[in-house]
C-alpha positions in Angstrom: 104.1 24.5 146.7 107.7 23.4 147.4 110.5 24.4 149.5 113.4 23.6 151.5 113.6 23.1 155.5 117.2 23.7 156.9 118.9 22.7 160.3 121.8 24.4 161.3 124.1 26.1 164.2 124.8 29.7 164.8 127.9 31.1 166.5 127.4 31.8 169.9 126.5 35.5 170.5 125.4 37.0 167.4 121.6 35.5 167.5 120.1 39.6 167.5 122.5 40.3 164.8 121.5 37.0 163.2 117.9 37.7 163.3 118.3 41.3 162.0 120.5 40.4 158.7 117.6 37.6 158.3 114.9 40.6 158.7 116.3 42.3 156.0 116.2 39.8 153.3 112.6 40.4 153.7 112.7 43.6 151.7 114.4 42.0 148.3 111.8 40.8 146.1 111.7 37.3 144.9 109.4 35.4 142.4 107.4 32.8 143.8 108.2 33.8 147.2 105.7 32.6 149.6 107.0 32.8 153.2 110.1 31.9 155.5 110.5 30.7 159.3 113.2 30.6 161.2 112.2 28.4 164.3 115.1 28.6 167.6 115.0 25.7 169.4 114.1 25.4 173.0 117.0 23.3 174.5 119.7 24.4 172.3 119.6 28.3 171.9 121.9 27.9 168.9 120.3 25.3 167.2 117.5 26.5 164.0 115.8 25.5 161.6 114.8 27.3 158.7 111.4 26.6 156.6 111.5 28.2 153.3 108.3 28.2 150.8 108.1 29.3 146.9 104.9 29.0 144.7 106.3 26.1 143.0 109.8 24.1 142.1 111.1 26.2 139.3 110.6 29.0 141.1 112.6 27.7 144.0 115.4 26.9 141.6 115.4 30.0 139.7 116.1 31.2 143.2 118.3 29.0 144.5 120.2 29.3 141.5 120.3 33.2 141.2 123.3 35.5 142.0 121.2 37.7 144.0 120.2 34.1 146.1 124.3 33.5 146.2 125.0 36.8 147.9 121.9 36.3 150.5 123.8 33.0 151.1 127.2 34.0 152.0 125.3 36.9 154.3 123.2 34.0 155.9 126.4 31.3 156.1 128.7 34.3 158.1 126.5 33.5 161.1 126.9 29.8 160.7 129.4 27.1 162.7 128.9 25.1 159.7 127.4 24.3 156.3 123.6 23.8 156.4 121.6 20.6 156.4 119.3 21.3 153.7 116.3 18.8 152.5 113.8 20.5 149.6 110.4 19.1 149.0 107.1 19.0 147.7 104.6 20.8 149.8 101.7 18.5 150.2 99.5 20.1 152.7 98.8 23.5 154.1 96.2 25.1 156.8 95.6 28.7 157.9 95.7 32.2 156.9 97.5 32.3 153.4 97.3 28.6 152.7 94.4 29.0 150.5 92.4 26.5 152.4 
């Protein structure tokens, strides 16, 4: 499996909105697709991270490369202070329901 895990910063206010628009990208269909998580932090109620999972890396990059992928983008940046701190990797490991293990 690989995937991308983002840290990034919301605009103050518009976490239900944020969440909802987020929600919704959950009804386009996308090849190799395995999951996302979008994790608020505790001590910083505009502080996320995002963990995004695909079958494999060319899947990931067929979608990170795909216009449809661009338009979820600019929805999913409107929310944002700033750019995203992305880092994409190798899944190594995985436990529990889905994982295959």
């Amino acid at each position: 499996m690989y995937g991308t895990i983002a840290r990034f910063r919301i605009k103050p206010g518009v976490r239900d909105e944020f969440i909802k628009a987020m929600d919704n990208f959950g009804n386009a269909i996308i090849a190799g697709w395995v999951a996302d998580y979008y994790f608020q932090m505790e001590n910083d109620s505009d502080e996320f991270y995002l963990v995004a999972i695909f079958k494999d890396k060319a899947n990931y990059q067929a979608n990170a490369d795909s216009a449809e992928q661009h338009e979820r983008y600019l929805v999913f940046r409107s929310f944002l202070l700033d750019d995203p701190e992305w880092h994409d990797g190798f899944i190594l490991s995985a436990t529990g329901p889905g994982s295959g293990k």
